[in-house]
LUMMI-285278 format. One record per residue (C-alpha): residue number from 1; residue in three letters; chain; x, y, z. Coordinates in steps of 0.1 Angstrom, whole numbers, plus 2048, in hexadecimal, padded with zeros to 3 digits. Layout:
REM residues N
+-----+-----+----+-----+-----+-----+
|   i |  aa | ch |   u |   v |   w |
+-----+-----+----+-----+-----+-----+
| NUM | ALA |  A |   X |   Y |   Z |
...
+-----+-----+----+-----+-----+-----+
END
This chain:
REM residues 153
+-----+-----+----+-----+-----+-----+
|   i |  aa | ch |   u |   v |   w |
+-----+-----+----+-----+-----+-----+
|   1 | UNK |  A | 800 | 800 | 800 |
|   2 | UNK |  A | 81A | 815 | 809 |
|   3 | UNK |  A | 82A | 812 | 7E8 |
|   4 | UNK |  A | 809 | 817 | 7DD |
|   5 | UNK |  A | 80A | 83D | 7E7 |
|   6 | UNK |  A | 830 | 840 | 7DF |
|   7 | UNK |  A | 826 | 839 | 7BC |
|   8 | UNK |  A | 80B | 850 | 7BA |
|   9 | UNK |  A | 822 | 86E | 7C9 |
|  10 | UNK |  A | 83C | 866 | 7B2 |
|  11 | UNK |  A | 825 | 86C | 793 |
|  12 | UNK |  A | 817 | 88C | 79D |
|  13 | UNK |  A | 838 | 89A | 7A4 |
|  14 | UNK |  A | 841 | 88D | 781 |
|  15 | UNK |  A | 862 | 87B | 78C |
|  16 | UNK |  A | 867 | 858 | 77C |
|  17 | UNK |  A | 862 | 83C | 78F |
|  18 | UNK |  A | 87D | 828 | 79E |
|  19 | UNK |  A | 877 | 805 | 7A4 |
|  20 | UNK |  A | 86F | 7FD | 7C5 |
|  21 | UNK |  A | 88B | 7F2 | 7DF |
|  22 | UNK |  A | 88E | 7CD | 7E3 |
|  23 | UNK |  A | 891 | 7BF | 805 |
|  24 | UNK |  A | 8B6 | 7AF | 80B |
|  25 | UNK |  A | 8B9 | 791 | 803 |
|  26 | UNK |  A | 8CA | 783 | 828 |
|  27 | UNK |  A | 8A3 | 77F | 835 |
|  28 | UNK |  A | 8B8 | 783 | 856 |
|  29 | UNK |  A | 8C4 | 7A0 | 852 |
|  30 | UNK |  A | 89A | 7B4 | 84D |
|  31 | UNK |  A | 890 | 79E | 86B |
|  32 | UNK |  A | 8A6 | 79C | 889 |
|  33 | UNK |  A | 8B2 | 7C3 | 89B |
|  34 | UNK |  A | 8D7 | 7CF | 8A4 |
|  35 | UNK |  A | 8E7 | 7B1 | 894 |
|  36 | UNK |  A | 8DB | 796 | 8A7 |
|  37 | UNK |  A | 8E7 | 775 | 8A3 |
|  38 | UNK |  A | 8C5 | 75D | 89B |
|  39 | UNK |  A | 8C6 | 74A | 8BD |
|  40 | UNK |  A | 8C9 | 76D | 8D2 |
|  41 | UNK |  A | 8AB | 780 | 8C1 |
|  42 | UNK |  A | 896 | 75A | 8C5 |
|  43 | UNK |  A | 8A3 | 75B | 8EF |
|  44 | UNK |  A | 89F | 780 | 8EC |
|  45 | UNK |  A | 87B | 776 | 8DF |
|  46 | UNK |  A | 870 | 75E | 8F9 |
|  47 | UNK |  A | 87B | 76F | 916 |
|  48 | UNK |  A | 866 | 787 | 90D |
|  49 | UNK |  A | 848 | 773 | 909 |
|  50 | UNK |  A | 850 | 75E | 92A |
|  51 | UNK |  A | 84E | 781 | 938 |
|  52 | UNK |  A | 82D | 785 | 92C |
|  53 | UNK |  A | 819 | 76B | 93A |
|  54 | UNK |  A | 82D | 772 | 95B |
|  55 | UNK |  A | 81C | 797 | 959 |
|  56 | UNK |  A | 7FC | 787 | 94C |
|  57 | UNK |  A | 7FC | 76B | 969 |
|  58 | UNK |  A | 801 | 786 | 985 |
|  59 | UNK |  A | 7EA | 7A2 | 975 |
|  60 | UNK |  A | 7CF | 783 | 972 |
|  61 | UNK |  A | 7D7 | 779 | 99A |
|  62 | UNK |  A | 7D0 | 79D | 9A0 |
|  63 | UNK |  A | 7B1 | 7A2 | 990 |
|  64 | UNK |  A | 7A6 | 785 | 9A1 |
|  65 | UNK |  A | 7B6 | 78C | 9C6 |
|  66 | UNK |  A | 79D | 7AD | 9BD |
|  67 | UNK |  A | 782 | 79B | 9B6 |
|  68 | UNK |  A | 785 | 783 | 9D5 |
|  69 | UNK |  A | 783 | 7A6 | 9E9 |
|  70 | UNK |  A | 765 | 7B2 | 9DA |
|  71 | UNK |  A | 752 | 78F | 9E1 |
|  72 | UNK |  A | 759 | 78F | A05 |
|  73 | UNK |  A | 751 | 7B8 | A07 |
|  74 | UNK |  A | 72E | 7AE | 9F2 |
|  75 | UNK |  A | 72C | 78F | A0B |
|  76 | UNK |  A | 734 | 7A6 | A28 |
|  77 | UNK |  A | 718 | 7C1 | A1D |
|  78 | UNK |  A | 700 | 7AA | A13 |
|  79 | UNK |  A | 702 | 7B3 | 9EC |
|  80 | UNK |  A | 6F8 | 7A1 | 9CE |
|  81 | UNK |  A | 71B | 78E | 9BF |
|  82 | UNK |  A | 724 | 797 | 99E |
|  83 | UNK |  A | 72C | 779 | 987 |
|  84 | UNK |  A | 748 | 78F | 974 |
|  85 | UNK |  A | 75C | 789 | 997 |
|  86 | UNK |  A | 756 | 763 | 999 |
|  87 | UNK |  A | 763 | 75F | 978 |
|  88 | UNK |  A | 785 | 774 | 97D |
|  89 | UNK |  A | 788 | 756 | 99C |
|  90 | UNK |  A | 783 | 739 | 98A |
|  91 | UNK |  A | 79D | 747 | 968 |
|  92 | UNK |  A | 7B3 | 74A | 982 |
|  93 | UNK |  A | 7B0 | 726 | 993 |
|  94 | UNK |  A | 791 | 728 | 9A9 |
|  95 | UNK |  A | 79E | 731 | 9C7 |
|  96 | UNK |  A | 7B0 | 754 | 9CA |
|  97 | UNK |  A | 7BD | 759 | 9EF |
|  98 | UNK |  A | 7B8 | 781 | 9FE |
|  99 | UNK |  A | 7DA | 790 | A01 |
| 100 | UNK |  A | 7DE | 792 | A28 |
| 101 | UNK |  A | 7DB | 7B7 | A28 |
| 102 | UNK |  A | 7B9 | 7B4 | A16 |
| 103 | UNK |  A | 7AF | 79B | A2E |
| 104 | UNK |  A | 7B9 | 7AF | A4C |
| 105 | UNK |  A | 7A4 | 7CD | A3D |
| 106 | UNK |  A | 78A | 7B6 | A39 |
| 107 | UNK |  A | 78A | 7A8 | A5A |
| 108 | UNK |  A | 791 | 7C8 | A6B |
| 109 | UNK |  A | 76E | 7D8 | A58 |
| 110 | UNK |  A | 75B | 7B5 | A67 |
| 111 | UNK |  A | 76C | 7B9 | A8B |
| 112 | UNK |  A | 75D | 7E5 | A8C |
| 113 | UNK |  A | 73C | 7D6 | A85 |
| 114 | UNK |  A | 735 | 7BE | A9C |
| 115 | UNK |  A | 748 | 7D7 | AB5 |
| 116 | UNK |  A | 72C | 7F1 | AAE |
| 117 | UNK |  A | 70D | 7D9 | AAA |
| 118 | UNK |  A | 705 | 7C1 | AC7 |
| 119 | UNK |  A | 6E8 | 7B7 | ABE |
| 120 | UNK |  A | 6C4 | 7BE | AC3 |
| 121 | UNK |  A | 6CB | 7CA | AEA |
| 122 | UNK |  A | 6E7 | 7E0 | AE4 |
| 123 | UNK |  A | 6D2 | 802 | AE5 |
| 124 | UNK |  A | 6C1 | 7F7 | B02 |
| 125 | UNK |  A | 6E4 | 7EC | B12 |
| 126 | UNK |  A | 6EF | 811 | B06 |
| 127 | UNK |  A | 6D0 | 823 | B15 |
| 128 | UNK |  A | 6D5 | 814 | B37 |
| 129 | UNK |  A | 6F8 | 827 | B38 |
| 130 | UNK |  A | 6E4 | 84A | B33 |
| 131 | UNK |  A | 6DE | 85D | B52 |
| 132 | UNK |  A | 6BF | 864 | B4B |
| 133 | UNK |  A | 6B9 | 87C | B69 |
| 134 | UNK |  A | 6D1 | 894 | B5A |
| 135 | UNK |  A | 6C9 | 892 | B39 |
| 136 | UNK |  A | 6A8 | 8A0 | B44 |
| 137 | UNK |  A | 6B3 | 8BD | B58 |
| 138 | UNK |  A | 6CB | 8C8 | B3C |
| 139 | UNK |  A | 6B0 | 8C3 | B23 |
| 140 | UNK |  A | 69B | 8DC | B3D |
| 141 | UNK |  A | 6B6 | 8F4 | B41 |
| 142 | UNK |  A | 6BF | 8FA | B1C |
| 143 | UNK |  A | 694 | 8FF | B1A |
| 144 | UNK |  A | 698 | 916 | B33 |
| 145 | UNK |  A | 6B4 | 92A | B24 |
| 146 | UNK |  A | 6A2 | 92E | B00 |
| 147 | UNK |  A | 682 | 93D | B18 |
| 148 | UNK |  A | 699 | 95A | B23 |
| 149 | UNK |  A | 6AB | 963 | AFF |
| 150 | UNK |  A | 688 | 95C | AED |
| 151 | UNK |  A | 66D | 974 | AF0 |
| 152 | UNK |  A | 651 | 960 | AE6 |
| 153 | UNK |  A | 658 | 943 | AF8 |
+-----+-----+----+-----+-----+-----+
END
């Protein structure tokens, strides 16, 4: 295609046309960079693809250490699973364990809320603590205080 176009320019600028270049005929020489001997470039070649599937391997393991996390957070907070996540798990082997500072986030999260929730009883366990006496004479004194700055009170 290129060549294509080259003739095309060539023609309007009126120049004769030279016949194209012919690619050398050591097929080495077109295909391998910097003079590499044939072994190197083919080494040079599969390191780089071994290198590949080691970035592809962890990137996948990622993806699904990610989507192990959201499944326990959706677990956690009662949410509908998403089926996108259970299939990152299973390309990666079926099992994908939480890194253990994603497990101690997790944990932590679980360990605040049953900390803060009791159970049924723990407002009544909370309202016992009030001093309910003294709740009422500050509620009294603050009504008695907007009496004397109010005017129609």
């Amino acid at each position: 295609m290129a060549s294509f176009f080259t003739t095309a320019l060539k023609s309007f600028k009126g120049n004769e046309e030279e016949p194209p270049k012919e690619p050398p005929k050591d097929g080495k020489a077109a295909t391998l960079p910097n003079g590499m001997a044939r072994e190197e470039f083919e080494e040079y070649q599969r390191q780089l693809l071994e290198e590949k599937i080691e970035r592809d391997k962890a990137f996948a393991q990622k993806k699904a250490e990610r989507a192990t996390l959201r499944m326990h957070m959706r677990d956690k907070y009662h949410l509908p699973q998403d089926e996108r996540d259970d299939a990152q798990v299973h390309v990666v082997g079926g099992t994908v364990e939480l890194p253990q500072e994603l497990a101690a986030m997790v944990h932590s999260e679980e360990e605040d809320e049953e900390e803060e929730d009791d159970g049924a009883f723990a407002f009544l366990t909370k309202l016992r603590e009030v001093n309910l006496p003294a709740l009422r004479d500050r509620t009294l004194g603050s009504v008695d205080e907007m009496k004397e700055k109010c005017v129609l009170m």
